[in-house]
KESE-183768 format. One record per residue (C-alpha): x, y, z; residue number from 1. Coordinates in nm, 2 decimals, decimal comma, always signed. Each point is the difference from the previous one (the first is absolute). Layout:
REM residues N
<<X Y Z> NUM>
...
REM end
This chain:
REM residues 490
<<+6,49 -0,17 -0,78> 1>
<<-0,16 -0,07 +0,33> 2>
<<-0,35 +0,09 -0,17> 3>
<<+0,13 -0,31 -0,24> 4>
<<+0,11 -0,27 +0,27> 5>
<<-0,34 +0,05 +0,20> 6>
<<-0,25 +0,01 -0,33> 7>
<<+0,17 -0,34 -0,03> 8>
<<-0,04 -0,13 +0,29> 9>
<<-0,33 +0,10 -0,01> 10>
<<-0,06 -0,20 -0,33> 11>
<<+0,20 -0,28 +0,11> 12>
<<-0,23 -0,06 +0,36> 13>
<<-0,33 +0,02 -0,16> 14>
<<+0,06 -0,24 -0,27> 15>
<<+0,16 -0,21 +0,27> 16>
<<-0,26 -0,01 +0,22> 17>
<<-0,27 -0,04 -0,24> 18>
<<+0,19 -0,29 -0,13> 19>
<<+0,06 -0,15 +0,32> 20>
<<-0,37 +0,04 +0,12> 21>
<<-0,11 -0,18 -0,30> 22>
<<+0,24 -0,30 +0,05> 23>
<<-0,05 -0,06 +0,41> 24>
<<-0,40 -0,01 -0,15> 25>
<<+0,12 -0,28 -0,20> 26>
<<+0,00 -0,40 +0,00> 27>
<<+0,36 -0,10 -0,05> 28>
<<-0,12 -0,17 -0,33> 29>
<<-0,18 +0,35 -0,12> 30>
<<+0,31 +0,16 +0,12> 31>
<<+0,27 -0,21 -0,23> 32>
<<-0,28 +0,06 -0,26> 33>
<<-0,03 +0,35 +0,05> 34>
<<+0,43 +0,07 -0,01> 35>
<<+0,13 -0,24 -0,21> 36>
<<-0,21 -0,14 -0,30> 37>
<<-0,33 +0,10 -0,19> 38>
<<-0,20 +0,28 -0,09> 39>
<<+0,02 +0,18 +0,37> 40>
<<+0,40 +0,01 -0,10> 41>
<<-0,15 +0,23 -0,33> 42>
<<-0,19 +0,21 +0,21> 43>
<<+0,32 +0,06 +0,26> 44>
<<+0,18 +0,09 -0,30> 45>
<<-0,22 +0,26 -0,18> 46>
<<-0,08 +0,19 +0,41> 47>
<<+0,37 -0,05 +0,02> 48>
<<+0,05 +0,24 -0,35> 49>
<<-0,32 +0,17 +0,11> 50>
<<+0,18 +0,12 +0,35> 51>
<<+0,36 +0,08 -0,24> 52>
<<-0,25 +0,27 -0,14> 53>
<<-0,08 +0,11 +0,30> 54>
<<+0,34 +0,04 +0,12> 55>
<<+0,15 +0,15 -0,27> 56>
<<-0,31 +0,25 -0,10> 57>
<<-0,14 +0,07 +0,33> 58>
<<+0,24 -0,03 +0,31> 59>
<<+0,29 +0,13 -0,27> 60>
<<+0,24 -0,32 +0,09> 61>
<<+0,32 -0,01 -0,20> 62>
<<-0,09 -0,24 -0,28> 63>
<<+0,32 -0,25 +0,07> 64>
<<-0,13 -0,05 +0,39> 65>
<<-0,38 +0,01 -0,13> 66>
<<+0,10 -0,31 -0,21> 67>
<<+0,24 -0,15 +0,22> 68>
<<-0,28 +0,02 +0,28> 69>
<<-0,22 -0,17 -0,21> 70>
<<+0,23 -0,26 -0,14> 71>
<<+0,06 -0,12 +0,38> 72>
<<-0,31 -0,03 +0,12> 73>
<<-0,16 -0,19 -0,30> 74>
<<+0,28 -0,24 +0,01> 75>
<<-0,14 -0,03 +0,39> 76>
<<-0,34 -0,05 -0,14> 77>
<<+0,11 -0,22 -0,29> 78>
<<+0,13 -0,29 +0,26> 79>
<<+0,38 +0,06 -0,13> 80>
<<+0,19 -0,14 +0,32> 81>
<<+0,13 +0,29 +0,20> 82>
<<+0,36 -0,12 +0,00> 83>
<<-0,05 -0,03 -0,42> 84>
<<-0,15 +0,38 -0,03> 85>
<<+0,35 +0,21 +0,07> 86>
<<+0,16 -0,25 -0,27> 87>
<<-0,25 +0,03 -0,22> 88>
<<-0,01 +0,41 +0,03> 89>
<<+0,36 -0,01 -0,08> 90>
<<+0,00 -0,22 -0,30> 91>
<<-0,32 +0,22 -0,13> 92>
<<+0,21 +0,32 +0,06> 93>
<<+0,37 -0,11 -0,14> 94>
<<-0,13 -0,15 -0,29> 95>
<<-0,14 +0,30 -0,11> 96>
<<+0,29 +0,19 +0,04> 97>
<<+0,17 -0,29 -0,16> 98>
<<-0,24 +0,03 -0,34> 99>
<<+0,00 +0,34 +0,01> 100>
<<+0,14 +0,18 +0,21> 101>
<<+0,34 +0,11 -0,19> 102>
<<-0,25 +0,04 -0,29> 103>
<<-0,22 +0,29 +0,11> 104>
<<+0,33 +0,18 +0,15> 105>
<<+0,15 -0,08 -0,36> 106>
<<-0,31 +0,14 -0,19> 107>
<<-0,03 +0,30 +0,22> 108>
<<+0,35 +0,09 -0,02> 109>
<<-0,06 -0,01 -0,41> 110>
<<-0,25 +0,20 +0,04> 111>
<<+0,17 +0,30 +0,19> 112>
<<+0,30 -0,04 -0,25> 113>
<<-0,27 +0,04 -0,30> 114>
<<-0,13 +0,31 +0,17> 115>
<<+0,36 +0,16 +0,13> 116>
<<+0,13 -0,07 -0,36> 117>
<<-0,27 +0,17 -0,22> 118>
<<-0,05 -0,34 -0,12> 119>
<<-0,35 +0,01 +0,09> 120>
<<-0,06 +0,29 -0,22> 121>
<<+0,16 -0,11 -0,30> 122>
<<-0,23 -0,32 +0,03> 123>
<<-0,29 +0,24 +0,02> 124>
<<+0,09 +0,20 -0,31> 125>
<<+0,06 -0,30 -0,24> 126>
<<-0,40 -0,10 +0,12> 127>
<<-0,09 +0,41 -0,05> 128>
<<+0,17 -0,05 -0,35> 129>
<<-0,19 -0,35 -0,10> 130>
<<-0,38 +0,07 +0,11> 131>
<<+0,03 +0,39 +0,00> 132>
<<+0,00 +0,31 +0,19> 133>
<<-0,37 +0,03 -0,04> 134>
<<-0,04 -0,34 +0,24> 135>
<<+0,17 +0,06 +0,30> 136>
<<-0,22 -0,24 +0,17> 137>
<<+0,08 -0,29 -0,23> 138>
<<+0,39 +0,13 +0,03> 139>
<<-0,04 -0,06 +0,43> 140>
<<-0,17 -0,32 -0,06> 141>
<<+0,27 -0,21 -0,22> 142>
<<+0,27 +0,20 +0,19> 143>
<<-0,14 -0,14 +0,36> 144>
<<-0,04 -0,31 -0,15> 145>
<<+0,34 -0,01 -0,13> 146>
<<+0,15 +0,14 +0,28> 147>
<<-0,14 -0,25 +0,30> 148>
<<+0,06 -0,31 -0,12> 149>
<<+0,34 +0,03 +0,21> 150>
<<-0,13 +0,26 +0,24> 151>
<<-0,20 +0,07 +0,25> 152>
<<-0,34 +0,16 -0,09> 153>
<<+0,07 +0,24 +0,30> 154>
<<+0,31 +0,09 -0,10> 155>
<<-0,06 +0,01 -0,40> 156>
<<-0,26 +0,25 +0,05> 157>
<<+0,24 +0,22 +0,24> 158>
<<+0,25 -0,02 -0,28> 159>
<<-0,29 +0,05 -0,32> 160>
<<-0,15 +0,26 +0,20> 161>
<<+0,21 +0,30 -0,14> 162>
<<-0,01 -0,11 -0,33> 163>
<<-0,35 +0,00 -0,01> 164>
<<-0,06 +0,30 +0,17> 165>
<<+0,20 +0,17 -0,29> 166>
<<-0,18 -0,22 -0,25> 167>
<<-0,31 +0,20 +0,15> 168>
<<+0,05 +0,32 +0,02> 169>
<<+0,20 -0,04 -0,39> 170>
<<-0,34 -0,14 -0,14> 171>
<<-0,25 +0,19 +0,22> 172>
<<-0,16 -0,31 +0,08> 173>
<<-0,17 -0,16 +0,27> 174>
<<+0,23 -0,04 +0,29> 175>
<<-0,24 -0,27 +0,19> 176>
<<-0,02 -0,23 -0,32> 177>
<<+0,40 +0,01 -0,05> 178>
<<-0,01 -0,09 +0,32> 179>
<<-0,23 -0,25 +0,00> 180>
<<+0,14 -0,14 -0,31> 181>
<<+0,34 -0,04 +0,13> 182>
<<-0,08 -0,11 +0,36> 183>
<<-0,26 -0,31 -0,22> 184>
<<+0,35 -0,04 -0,23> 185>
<<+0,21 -0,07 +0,33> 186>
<<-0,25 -0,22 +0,15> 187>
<<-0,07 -0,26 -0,25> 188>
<<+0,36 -0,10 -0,09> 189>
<<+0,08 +0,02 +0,33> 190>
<<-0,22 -0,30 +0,11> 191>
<<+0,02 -0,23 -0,35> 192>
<<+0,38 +0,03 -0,12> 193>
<<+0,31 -0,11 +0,12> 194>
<<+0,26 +0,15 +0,14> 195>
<<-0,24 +0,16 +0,24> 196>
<<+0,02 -0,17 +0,34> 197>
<<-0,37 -0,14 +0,02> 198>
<<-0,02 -0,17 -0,31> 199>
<<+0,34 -0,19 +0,00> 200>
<<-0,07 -0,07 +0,38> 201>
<<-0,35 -0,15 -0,08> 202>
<<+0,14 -0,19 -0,31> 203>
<<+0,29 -0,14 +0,24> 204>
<<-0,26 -0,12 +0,24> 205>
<<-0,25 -0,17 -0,24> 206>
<<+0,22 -0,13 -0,23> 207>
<<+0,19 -0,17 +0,32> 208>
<<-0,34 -0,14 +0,12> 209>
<<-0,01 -0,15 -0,30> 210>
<<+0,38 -0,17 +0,00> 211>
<<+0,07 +0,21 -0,31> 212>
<<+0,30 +0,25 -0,11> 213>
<<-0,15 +0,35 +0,01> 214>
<<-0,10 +0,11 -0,39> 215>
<<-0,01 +0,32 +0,02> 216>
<<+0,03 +0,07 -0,38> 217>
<<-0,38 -0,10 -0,01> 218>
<<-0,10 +0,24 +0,30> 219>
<<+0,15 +0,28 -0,17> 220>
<<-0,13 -0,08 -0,34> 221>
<<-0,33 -0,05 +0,21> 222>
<<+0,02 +0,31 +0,16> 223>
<<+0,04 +0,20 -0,30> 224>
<<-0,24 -0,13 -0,18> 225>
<<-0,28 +0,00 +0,32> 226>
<<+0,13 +0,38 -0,02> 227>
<<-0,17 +0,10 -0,34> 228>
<<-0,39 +0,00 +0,13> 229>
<<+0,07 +0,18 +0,37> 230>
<<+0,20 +0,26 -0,20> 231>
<<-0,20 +0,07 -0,25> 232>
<<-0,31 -0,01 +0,28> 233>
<<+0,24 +0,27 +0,21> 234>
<<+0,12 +0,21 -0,27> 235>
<<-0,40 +0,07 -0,06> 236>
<<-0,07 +0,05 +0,37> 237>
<<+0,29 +0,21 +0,04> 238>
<<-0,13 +0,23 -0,30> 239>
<<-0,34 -0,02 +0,14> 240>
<<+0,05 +0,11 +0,34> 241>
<<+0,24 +0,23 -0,09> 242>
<<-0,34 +0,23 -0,11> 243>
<<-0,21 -0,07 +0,34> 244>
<<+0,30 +0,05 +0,25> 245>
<<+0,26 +0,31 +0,04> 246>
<<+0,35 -0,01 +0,18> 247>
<<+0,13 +0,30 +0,16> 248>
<<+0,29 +0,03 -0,21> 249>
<<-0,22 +0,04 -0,34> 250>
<<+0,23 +0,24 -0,16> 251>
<<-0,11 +0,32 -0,18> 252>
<<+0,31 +0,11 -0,08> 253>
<<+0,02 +0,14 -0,37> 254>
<<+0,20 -0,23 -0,31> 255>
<<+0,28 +0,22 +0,05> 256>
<<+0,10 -0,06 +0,34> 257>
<<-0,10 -0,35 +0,03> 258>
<<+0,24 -0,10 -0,32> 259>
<<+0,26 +0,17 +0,25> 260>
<<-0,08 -0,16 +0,30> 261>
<<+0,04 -0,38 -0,15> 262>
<<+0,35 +0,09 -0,21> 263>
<<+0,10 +0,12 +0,37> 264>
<<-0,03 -0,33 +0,16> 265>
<<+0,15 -0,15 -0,32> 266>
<<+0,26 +0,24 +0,02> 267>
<<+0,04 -0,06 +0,42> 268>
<<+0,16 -0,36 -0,09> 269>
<<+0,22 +0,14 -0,26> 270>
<<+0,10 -0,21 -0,33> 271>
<<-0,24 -0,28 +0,08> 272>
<<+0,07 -0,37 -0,10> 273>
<<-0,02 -0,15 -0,36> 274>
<<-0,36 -0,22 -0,02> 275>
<<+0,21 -0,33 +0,02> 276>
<<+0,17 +0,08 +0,34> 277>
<<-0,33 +0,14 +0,09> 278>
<<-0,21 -0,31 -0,05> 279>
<<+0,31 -0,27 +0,09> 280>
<<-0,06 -0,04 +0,38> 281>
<<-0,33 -0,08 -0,08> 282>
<<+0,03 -0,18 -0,32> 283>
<<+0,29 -0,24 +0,02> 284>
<<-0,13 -0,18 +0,35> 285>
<<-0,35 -0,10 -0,18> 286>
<<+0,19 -0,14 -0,31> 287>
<<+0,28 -0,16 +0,24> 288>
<<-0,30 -0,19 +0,21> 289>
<<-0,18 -0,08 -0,29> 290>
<<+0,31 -0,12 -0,23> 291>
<<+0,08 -0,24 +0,33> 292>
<<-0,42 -0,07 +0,02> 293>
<<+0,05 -0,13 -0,35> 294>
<<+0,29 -0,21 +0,02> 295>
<<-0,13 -0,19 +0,31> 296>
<<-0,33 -0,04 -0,22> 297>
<<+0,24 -0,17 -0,24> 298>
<<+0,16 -0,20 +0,24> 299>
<<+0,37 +0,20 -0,15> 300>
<<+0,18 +0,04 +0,29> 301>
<<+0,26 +0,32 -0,02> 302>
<<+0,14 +0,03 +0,35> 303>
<<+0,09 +0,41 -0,11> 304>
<<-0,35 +0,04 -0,10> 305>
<<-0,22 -0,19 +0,30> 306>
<<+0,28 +0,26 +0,23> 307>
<<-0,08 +0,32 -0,19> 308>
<<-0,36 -0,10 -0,02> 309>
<<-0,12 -0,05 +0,39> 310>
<<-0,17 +0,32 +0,07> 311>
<<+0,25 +0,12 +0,30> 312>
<<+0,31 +0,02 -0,25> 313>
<<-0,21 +0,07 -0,29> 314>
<<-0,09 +0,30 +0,20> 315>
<<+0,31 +0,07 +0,12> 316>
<<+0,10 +0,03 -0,40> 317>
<<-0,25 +0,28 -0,02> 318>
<<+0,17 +0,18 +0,31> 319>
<<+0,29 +0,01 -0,17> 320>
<<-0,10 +0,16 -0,31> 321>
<<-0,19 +0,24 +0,20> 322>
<<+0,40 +0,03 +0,22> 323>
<<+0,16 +0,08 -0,38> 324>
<<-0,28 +0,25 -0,12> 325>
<<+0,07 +0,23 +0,35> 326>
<<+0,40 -0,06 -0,07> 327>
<<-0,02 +0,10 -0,32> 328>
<<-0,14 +0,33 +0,16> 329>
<<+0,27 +0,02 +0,26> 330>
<<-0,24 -0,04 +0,26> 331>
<<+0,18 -0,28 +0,14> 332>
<<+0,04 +0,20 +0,34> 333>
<<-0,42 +0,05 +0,02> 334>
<<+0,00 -0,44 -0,01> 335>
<<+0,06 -0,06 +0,39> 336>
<<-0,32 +0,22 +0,08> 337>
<<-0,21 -0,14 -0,24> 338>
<<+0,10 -0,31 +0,09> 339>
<<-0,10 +0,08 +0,36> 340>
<<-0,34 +0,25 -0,05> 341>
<<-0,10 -0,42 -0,19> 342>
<<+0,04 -0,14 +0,30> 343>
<<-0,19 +0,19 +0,18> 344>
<<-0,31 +0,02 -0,22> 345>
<<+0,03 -0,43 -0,07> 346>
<<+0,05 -0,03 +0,43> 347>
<<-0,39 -0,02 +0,04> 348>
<<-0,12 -0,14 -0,31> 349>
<<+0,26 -0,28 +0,07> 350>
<<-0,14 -0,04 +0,35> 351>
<<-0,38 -0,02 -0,12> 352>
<<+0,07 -0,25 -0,23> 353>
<<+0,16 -0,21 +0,24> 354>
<<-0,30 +0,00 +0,22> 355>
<<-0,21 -0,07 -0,27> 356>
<<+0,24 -0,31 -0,10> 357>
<<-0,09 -0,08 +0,40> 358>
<<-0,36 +0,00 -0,04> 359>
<<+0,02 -0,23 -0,33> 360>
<<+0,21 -0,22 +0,16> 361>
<<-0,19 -0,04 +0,32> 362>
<<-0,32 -0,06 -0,22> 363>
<<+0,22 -0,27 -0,19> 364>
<<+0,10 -0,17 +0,32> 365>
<<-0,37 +0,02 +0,13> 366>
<<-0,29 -0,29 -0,03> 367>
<<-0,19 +0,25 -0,24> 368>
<<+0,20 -0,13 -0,32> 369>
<<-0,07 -0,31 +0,05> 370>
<<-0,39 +0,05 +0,03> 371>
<<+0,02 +0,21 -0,33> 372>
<<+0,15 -0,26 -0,16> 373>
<<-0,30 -0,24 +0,10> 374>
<<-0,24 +0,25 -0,12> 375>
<<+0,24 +0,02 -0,31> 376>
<<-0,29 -0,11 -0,26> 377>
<<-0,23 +0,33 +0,11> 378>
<<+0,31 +0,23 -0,04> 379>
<<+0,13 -0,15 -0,32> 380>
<<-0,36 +0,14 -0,17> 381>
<<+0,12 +0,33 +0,08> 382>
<<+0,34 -0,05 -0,19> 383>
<<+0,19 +0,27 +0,00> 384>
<<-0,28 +0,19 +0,15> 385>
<<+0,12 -0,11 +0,35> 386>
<<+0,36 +0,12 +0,02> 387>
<<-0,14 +0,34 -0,11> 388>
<<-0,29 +0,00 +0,29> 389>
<<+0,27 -0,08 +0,21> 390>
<<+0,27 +0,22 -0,07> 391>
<<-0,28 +0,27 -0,02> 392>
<<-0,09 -0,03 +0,32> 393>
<<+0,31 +0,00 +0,13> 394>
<<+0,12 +0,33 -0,19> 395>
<<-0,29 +0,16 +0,11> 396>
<<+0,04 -0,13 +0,37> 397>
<<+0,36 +0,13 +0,08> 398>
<<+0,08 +0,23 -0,32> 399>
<<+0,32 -0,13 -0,13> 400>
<<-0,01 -0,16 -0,31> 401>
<<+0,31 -0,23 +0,05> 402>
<<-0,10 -0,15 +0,29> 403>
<<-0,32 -0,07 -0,17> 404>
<<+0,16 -0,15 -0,30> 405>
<<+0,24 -0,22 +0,24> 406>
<<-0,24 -0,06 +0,27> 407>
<<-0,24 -0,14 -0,27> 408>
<<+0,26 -0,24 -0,14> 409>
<<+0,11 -0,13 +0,29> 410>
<<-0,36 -0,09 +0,10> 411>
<<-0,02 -0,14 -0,36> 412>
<<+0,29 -0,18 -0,03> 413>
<<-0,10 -0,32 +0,17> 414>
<<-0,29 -0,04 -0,19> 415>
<<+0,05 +0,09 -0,34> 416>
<<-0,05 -0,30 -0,19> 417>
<<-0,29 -0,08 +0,24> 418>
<<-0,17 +0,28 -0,12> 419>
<<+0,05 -0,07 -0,38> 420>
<<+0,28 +0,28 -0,10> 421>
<<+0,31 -0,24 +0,12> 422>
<<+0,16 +0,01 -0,39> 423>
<<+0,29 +0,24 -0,10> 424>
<<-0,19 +0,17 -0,24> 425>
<<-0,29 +0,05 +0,32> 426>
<<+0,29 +0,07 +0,30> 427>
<<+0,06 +0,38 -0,23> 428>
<<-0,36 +0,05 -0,08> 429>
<<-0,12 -0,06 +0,39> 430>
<<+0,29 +0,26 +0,05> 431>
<<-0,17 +0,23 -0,24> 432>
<<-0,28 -0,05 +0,17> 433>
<<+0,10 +0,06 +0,35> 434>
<<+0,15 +0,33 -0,13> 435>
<<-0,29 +0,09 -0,16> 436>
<<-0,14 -0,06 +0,36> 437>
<<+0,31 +0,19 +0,18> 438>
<<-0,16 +0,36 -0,21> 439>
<<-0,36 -0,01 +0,10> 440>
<<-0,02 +0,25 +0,18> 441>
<<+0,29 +0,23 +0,16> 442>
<<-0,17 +0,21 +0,23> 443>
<<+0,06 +0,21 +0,34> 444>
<<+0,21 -0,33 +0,19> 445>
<<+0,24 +0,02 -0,32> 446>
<<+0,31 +0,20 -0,01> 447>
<<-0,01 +0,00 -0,38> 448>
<<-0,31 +0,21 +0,02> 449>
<<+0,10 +0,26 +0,20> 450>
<<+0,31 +0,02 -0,21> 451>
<<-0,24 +0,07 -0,29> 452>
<<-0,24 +0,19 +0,22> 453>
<<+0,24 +0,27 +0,09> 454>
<<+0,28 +0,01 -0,28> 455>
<<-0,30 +0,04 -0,24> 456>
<<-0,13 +0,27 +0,24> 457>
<<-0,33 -0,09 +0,08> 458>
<<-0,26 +0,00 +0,28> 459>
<<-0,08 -0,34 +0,14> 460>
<<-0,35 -0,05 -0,14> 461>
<<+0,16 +0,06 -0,34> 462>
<<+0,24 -0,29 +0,09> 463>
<<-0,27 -0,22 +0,02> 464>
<<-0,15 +0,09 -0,29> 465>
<<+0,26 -0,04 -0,22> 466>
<<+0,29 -0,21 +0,14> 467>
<<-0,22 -0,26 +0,21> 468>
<<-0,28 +0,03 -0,26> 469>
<<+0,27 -0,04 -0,29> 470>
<<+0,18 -0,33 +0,19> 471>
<<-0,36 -0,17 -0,03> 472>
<<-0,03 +0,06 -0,38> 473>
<<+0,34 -0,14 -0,04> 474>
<<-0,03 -0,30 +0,20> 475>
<<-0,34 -0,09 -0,17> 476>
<<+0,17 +0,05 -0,29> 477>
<<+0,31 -0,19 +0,05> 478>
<<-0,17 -0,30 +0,13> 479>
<<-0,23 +0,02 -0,36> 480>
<<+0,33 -0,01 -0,14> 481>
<<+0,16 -0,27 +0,15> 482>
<<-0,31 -0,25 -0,07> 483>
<<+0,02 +0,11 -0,34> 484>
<<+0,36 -0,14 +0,04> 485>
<<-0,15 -0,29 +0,18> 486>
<<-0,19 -0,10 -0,26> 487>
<<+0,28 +0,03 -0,31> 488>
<<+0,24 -0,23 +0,19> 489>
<<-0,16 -0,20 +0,29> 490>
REM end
């Protein structure tokens, strides 16, 4: 801890008194220039994410004070009044708890009931039974995709993990590229589809920017559809590095015991669910946000609907399916520690999201957006383009993808229509496009990839080549897809 405080410090002084050095250098007119308007304010920002790297990848600060650190001292270099920057850091950090906050605890705590319950594994078989037992691969992919469009990527591929593992040593195939396949399934629905936290947080933001009621029936729809190309593009990476690169669990166990060794974890959960109970806590919160989407589209106003519909109690539906599948077991008794072992796992994500929300809002608040916004005709020739440079950048600065997704929007939000994508129709597809951003690429600063990295039991280097390698094939992809999209209903 100690080693922490002073690599901070550290960081902290040096940027300070390189700043510092700069500005007594300065006239008082260069100086206003340099900290509160124009290009200079660009090139604070990008050494500001430049030094976040730093922190995080070299000196091994906590992410959530790496970001916070940050977020202060460009709201200092910004020109943000110092009386103005602790309200501002407040706002940015409650109103991300506010968006999403009860969302991710909600989501993860479906998750943990659809692992505890079997449910997870019932889900997996009715995929085995549709595309095969010969495509264990393909079986990961759709299941990952199914499976994170309420949860966490980390904690979906925690929960997937056994299945697949099973799936592996039943088919004999390649452990990395059911790995691969499933961690590339997670990832893609978990930055384009609602209910996942980044998404409905982004569409909140932009749609708000653009004094609009939040449609998130056409993000979804959006998102599944910009899911076809990455998927297909994944499923073929998966497949092909699957031949180049070996895990350390490749099984060589003969068709005997491994037929054994998955009925034994089917067996482990006893009678599982039926495939409706399965895929409810999942299933009815998309069609209850899209049923309440489509009314508001409408302009039929069904108080019952619009209620069941926001995301937090829509959500909350799903929790209580997943609460009636684990009754129906009589494992009412196991629900408190669930319930807790959730909290713990959701305590930091929650906490780096926040700080990400803080950074957003601090660039919001600062003279940058305003100069974008001026130079609003360049940026609107890149189209969609931008939002994914942006949120690229930032994913590959600091490693979460939901920051990047909500940092992006909030930067975005002001100047949407400025930038030619200030439509409904636009608002989803720029949040397509900042999630196709938000994937490329997780690497060694992401928690998602060590989470693949060493559930999927490989060596670093083979991390890199598959998951970081596999995130940049997907995010190409996805941001193919989504001007496909562009193009059909711009």
């Amino acid at each position: 801890m100690s080693n922490i405080v002073i690599n901070l410090e550290i960081f902290y002084n040096v940027f300070m008194d390189i700043l510092w050095g700069v500005v007594k250098k300065c006239p008082k007119n260069i100086k206003e220039e340099l900290f509160m308007t124009g290009f200079p304010l660009i090139i604070a920002f990008i050494i500001a994410i430049a030094l976040m790297i730093y922190a995080i990848s070299k000196l091994k600060i906590h992410p959530f004070l790496s970001i916070m650190t940050i977020s202060l001292i460009f709201a200092i270099v910004a020109g943000i009044p110092l009386v103005d920057i602790p309200g501002v850091i407040g706002t940015g950090f409650s109103n991300t708890f506010k968006s999403i906050g009860i969302v991710i605890i909600l989501g993860a705590l479906i998750g943990t009931l659809l692992e505890k319950t079997g449910a997870a594994l019932k889900m997996a078989d009715c995929v085995v039974r549709l595309v095969g037992k010969k495509n264990p691969e393909l079986a990961m992919l759709i299941m990952g995709w199914i499976v994170s469009i309420p949860v966490f990527c980390d904690s979906g591929f925690v929960i997937l993990n056994p299945i697949r593992k099973a799936l592996v040593k039943r088919t004999m195939k390649s452990s990395v590229a059911s790995t691969v396949a499933l961690s590339l399934g997670l990832y893609i629905s978990h930055c384009f589809i609602p209910p996942t936290p980044g998404p409905i947080a982004a569409a909140n933001t932009l749609y708000e920017g653009l004094g609009q009621e939040t449609n998130l029936l056409y993000v979804m729809g959006f998102g599944a559809a910009a899911s076809i190309l990455p998927l297909i593009v994944g499923y073929i990476f998966a497949k092909m590095v699957g031949k180049k690169v070996k895990a350390n669990d490749e099984a060589s166990d003969n068709g005997t015991e491994v037929v054994q060794t998955y009925e034994e974890l089917v067996a482990s959960y006893g009678k599982l669910p039926n495939a409706f109970l399965s895929f409810a806590p999942i299933i009815v919160p998309i069609i209850l946000m899209g049923l309440s989407s489509a009314l508001a589209m409408a302009k039929i106003k069904v108080d019952i609907i619009s209620f069941l519909g926001t995301p937090i109690i829509a959500i909350a539906v799903g929790v209580i399916f997943g609460i009636f599948i684990l009754a129906s077991q009589k494992k009412m008794k196991d629900f408190y520690e669930i319930t807790n072992d959730t909290l713990k796992i959701t305590g930091p994500i929650l906490f780096i999201t926040a700080a990400g929300g803080v950074l957003g809002t601090v660039i919001a608040n600062s003279q940058m957006v305003d100069f974008i916004k001026e130079n609003s005709t360049a940026l609107s020739a890149l189209g969609l383009l931008f939002p994914f440079l942006l949120a690229a950048i930032l994913k590959t600065a600091q490693g979460s993808s939901t920051v990047a997704i909500t940092t992006t929007a909030g930067i975005l939000a002001p100047m949407l229509s400025t930038i030619g994508l200030g439509t409904p129709t636009l608002a989803a597809l720029t949040v397509i496009a900042i999630g196709a951003g938000a994937m490329t690429v997780s690497h060694a600063n992401d928690s998602y990839f060590w989470v693949v990295t060493n559930f999927g039991e490989m060596k670093v280097e083979d991390g890199y080549k598959t998951q970081t390698l596999g995130t940049l094939f997907i995010g190409i992809a996805a941001i193919i897809n989504a001007y496909v999209l562009y193009f059909i209903f711009r």
